[in-house]
N, C-alpha and C positions, 0 to 999 in steps of 0.2 A: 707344796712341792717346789722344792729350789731347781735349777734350769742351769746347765754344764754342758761343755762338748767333750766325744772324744775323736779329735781329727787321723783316723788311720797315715794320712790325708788319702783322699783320694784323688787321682788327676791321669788324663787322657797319656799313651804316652807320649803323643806325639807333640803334647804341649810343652813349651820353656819352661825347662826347670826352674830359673830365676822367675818367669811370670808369675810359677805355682807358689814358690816360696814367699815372694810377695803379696800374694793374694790372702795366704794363708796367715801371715803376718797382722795381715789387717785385718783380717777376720775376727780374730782375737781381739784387738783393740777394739774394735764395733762390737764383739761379744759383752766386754766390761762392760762399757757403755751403756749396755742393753742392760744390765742386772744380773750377767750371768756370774755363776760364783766359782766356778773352775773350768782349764780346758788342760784336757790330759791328750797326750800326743804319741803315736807308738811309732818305730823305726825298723826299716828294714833296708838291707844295704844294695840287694841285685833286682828293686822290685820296680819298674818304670810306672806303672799306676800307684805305688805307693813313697815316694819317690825321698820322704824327709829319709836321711842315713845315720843322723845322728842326732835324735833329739832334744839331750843334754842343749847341744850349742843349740838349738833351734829354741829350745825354754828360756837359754842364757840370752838371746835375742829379742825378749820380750819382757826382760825384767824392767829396763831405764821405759819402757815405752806403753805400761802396764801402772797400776797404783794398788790393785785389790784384788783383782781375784787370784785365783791358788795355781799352780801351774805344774802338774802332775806328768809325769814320765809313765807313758804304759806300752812297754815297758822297759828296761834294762836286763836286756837280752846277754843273761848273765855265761853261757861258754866263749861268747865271743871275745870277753875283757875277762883279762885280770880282775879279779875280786879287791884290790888296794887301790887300782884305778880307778872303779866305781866306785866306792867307799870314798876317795879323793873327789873325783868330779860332782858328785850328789851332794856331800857336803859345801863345798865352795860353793854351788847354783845357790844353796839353803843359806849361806852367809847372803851373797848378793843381793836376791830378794827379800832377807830378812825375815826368810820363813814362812813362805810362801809359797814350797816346794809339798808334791806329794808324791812317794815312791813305788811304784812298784816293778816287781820282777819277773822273770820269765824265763822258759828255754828255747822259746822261738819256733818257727815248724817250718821254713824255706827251705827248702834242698840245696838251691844253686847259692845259697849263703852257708851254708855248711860248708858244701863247695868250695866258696871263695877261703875259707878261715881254717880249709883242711880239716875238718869235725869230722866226726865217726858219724856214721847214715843211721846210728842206734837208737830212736828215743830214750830207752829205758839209760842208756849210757851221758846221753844229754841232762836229762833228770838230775842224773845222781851228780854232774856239774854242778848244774842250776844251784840246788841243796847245799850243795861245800860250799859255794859262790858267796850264798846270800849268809850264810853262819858264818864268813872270812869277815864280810861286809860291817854283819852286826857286831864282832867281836872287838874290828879293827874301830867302830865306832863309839861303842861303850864302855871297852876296858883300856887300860894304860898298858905300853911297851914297862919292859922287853915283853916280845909275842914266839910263842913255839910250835907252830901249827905244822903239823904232817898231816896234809890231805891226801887222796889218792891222784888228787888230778894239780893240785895246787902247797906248794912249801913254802913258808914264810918265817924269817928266822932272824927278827931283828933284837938286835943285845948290844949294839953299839948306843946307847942311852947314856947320856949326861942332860940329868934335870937341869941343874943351875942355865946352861947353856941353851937350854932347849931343842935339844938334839935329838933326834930318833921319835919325835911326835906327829902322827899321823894328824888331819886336821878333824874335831867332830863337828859334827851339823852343828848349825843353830839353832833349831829345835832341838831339845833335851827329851827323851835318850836319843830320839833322832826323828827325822819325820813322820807324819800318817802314811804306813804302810797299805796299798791296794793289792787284791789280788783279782786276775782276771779268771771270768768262769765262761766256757764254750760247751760243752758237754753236759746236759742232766744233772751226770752222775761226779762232774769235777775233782779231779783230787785235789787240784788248786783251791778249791769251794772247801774242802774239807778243812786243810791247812790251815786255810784264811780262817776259817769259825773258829778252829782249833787257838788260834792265836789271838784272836781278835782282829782284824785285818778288815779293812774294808773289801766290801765285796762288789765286783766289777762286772753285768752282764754283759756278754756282746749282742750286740747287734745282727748276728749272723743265726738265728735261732726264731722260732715260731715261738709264740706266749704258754705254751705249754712246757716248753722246758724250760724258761725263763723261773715257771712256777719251784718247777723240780732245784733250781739253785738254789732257792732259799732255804727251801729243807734241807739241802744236801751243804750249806752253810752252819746251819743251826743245830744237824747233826755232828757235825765236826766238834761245834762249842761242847755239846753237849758229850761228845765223849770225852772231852780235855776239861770236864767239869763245871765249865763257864756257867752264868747265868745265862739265859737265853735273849739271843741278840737283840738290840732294836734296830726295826725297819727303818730310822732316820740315816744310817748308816749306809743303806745298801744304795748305790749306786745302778742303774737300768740304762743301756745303748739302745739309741731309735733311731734308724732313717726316716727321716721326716720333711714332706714337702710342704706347704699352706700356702693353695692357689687361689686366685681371685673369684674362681666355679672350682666345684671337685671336678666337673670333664676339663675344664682348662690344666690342672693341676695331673691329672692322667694322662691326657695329652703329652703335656712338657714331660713328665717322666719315663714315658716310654718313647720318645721319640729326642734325648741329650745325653749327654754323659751319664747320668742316674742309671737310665740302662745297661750303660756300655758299661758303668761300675759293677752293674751285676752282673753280664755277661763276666766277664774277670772272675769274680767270686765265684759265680758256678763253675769255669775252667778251675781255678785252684782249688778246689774242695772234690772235683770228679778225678781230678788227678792225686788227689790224696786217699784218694776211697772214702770220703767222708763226707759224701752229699745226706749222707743221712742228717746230717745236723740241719738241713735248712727246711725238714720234712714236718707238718702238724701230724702225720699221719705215717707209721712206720708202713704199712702197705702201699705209700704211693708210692707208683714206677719210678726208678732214675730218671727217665725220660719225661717226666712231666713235670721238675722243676728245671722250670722256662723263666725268664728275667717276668713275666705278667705273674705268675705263680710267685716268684719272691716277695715282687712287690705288692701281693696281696696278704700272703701271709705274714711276712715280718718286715712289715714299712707301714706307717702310717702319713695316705694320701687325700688331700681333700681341701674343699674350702674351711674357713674357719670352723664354724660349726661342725663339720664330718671330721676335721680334727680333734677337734674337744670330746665328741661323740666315740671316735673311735678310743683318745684316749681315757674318757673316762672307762670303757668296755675294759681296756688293757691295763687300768688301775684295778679294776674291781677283780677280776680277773688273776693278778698277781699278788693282791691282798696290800698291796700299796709298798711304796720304798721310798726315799727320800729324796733321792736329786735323778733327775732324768736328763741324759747327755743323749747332744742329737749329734747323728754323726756329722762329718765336714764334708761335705762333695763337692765336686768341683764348681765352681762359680763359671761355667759355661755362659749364662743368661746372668750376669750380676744385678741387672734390676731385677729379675724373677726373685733373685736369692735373697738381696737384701730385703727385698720385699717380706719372701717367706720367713727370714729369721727375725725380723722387725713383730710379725704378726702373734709368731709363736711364743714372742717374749713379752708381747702386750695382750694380745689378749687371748690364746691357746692356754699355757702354762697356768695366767691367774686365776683361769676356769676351774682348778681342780683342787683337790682338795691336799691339804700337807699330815704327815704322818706325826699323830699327836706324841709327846715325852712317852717311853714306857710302850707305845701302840705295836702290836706285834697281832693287828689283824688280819684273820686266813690262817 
């Protein structure tokens, strides 16, 4: 099993936003250090617990200060930009780092960011953005001008071309035909999960789900491949999010988490997911009440707490369990107790993570 973050981030909001960003900065850099081999970053503009706004510059930040690991966008919250902008800013990050970049996309689910950028309150009209956005993206990255693109939401109409000159040339990645493409899965039944299999896409679970629907993404990936004809996936591919603490005792490690920001992170999560009507996603059990997932109920179901051992323990339960995946990204909480943390990310990269077993070439067991 390789060992990745992905940093929502998270952070109190009453902390300095320069504290968090340098915290999180560094984080990164001690990740390297540690063996980790990607940290993928997602952005949100009006969110004070989730506070990076622009992740591109936040990636572009850690390229000169970084040597190896991969440094992934999740996502490129594609209504908010121009589709030429993104296709521009993802390729330049992918120069910088020399390929180093991994992309993926989304249509985002904040209100009070629709809000800000004037969007329609429509999912299904956000969607069908998202869709035009990311075909602009790949078009603009893999074919040559002149481009004639009539979208419903997006016109692009460049013909002022002089090769000799180099004129009218959008810039493409550096990776050829362009980066490793993610896609994130929250829901079972994902149509993102479909897409991604559809495509070949790496598949991204969150973190915000019980090990039962985490199960359901894989199928609900593998069905995708399978209807767009593919071979059926390998599990080295798939990508798993885990809140993850390793305390010096599993009560020390309980303790600390329900009584620092760990909590308050999930107090947060339950508020935006009861306001979305979508507490279902953090339920093992479709019959429990709204009212019983409580910050102790998250962190039992979908968080793995404990001393070493109770982590190894629980994750191997959560290996066997999802029939195994390749890279496990822990999420980033805030460094409230920084000895606590470095401690806990120290342990998890020495001796949690080598505890377990890696997904052999071909393995697509479960």
């Amino acid at each position: 099993m390789k060992l990745g973050t992905f940093m929502m981030p998270l952070h109190p909001p009453d902390k300095s936003s320069t504290e968090a960003f340098d915290e999180d900065t560094q984080f990164v850099i001690d990740c390297e250090k540690l063996g980790f081999t990607e940290a993928w970053c997602g952005h949100h503009v009006t969110l004070r617990w989730e506070p990076i706004v622009a992740n591109d510059v936040f990636l572009a930040n850690l390229i000169a200060r970084t040597s190896k690991i991969k440094l992934g966008l999740g996502v490129s919250i594609m209504p908010q930009h121009h589709p030429a902008n993104v296709a521009a800013r993802v390729a330049m990050l992918d120069h910088l780092s020399h390929g180093r970049v991994y992309w993926g996309f989304g249509q985002g689910g904040v209100p009070t960011d629709w809000e800000l950028f004037g969007l329609p309150d429509d999912p299904k009209i956000q969607g069908a953005m998202t869709r035009e956005a990311y075909e602009i993206v790949l078009k603009l990255w893999t074919e040559d001008p002149p481009y004639h693109i009539d979208g419903n939401y997006w016109q692009i109409h460049l013909t002022g071309v002089n090769e000799p000159l180099g004129i009218g040339y959008p810039l493409k990645p550096y990776q050829q035909p362009h980066p490793p493409i993610g896609m994130t899965l929250i829901s079972g039944q994902s149509k993102g999960g479909q897409i991604g299999g559809a495509k070949g896409y790496m598949p991204l679970s969150t973190n915000l789900v019980p090990p039962c629907t985490v199960i359901e993404h894989w199928d609900t990936y593998c069905r995708g491949a399978a209807d767009a004809g593919l071979p059926e996936p390998d599990r080295d591919i798939w990508r798993v999010s885990r809140s993850i603490f390793v305390g010096e005792s599993t009560q020390e490690a309980w303790d600390f988490c329900m009584n620092s920001a760990f909590a308050g992170s999930f107090e947060y999560i339950i508020a935006l997911l009861n306001n979305a009507n979508m507490i279902s996603l953090a339920k093992h059990d479709p019959d429990v009440p709204d009212s019983d997932v409580t910050v102790e109920y998250y962190l039992k179901h979908c968080c793995i707490i404990g001393d070493k051992r109770e982590c190894i323990r629980q994750l191997e339960e959560f290996w066997d369990q999802t029939g195994g995946f390749g890279t496990l990204l822990v999420i980033k909480h805030d460094f409230d107790d920084t000895p606590k943390w470095q401690r806990s990310i120290q342990d998890l990269a020495e001796h949690v993570v080598p505890a377990m077993p890696s997904v052999k070439p071909g393995s697509n067991k479960g």
